[in-house]
C-alpha positions in Angstrom: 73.7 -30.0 -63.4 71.7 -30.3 -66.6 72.8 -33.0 -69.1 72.2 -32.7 -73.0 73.3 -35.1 -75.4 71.9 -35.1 -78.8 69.7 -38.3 -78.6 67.5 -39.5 -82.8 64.4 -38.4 -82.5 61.8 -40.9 -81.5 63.9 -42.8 -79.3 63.7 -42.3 -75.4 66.7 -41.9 -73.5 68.3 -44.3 -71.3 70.6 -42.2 -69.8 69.0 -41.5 -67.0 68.4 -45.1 -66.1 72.4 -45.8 -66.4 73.5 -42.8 -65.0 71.1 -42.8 -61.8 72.4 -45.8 -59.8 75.9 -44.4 -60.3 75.4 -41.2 -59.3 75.4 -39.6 -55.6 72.8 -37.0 -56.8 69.5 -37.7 -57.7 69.2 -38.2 -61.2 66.2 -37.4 -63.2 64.9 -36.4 -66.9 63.8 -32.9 -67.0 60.4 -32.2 -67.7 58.0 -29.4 -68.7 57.5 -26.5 -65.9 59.2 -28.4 -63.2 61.4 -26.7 -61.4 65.4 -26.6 -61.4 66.0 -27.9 -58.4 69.8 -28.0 -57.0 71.4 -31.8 -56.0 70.4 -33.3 -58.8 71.6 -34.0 -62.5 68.6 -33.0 -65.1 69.0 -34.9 -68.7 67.5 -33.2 -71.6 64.5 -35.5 -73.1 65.1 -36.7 -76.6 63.0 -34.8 -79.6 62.4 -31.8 -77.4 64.5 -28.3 -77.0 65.2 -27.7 -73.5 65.2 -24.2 -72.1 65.6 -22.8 -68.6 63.5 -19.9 -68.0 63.7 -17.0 -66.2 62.3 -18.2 -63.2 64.7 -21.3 -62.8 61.8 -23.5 -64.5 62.4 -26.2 -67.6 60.5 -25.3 -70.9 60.4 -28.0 -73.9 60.2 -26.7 -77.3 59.2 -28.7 -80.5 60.5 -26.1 -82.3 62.8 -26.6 -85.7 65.8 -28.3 -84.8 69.3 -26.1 -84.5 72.5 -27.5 -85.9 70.5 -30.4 -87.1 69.7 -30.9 -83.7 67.0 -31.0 -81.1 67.4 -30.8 -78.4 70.1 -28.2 -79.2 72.8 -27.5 -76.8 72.7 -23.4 -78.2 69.3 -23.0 -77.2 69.5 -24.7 -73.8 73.0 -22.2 -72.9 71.1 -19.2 -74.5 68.0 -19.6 -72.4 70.2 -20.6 -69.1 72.4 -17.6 -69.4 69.2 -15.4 -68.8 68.5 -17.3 -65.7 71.5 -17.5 -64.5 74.0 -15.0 -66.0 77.5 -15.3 -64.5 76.5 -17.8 -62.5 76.2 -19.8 -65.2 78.9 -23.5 -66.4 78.7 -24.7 -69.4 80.8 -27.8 -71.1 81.2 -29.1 -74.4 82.5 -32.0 -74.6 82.7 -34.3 -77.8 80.4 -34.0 -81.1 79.9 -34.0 -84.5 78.7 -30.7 -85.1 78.9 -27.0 -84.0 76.1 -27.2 -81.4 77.3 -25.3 -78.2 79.4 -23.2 -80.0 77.2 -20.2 -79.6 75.5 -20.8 -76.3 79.0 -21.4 -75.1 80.0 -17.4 -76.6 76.6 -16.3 -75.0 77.6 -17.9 -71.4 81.0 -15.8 -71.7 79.9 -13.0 -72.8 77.4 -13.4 -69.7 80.9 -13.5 -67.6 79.9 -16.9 -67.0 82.9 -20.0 -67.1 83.3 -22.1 -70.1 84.9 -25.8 -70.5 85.7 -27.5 -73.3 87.0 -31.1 -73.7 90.6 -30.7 -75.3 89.8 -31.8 -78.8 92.9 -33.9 -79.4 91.5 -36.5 -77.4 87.7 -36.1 -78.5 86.1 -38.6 -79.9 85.1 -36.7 -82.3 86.6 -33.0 -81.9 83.8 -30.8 -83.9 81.9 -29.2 -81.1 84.7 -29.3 -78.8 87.1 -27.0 -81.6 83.8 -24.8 -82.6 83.3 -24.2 -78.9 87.3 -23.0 -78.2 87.5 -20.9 -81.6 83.8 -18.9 -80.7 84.3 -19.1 -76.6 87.4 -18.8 -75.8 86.9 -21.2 -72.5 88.9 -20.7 -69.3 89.5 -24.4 -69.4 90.3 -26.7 -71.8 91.0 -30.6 -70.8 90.8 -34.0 -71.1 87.6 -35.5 -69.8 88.8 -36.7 -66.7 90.4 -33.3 -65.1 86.1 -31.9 -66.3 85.4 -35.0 -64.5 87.3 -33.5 -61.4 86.1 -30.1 -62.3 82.6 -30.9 -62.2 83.3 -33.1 -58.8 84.7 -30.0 -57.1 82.0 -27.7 -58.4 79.5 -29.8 -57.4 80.7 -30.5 -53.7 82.4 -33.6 -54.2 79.2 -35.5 -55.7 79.8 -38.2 -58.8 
């Protein structure tokens, strides 16, 4: 389970601090040529692009941000869908931009499964609407039937 959330440059993430003790899985931030390993939830570092390689490994890019943003959610879908194809879950949840949008269309054109958070109850329902119009997910709900979703997927880990 890799997490990205779109996090001002120059500030370090704390998300892996808050998430970990309330997690069953091991939770850790995703670095540089380590490998995707299964059981645990990977967060994307702040200021870096994170791709998944071909060979199930994490790449960081400092390259120029997409949708204003980096790390972008497109780039990290695009580069998982050639490691993982069908195989391949992505979710979009609430945002303030398009990002996702595309990577989401390149998961399901992959035959891979897309979820987005039902915009009407969004926070803010940008990336969540860009994502349904360009992706046409199989699902589209409130956070907590992903929240189930993701449980079941996942083997019953929170």
């Amino acid at each position: 389970l890799v997490v990205l959330v779109h996090t001002p440059p120059g500030r370090r993430s704390l998300l892996p601090d808050i998430v970990g003790p309330r997690c069953a899985m091991r939770v850790r931030e995703a670095e540089d040529k380590l490998a995707v390993a299964p059981g645990t939830v990977w967060f994307a570092p702040a200021d870096y692009h994170l791709l998944i390689e071909r060979d199930r490994h994490f790449a960081l890019s400092v390259d120029d941000p997409v949708n204003y943003s980096r790390p972008s959610i497109d780039v990290l879908f695009e580069s998982a869908v050639d490691a993982y194809g069908a195989a391949l879950m992505a979710v979009v949840l609430t945002g303030a931009n398009a990002d996702g949008a595309a990577g989401a269309r390149a998961v399901r054109r992959a035959g891979g499964f897309v979820v987005a958070q039902d915009p009407t109850g969004a926070e803010v329902a940008i990336m969540p609407r860009a994502t349904i119009d360009a992706a046409q997910p199989q699902v589209v709900a409130p956070l907590p039937q992903i929240a189930a979703l993701l449980r079941a997927v996942m083997g019953g880990a929170s």
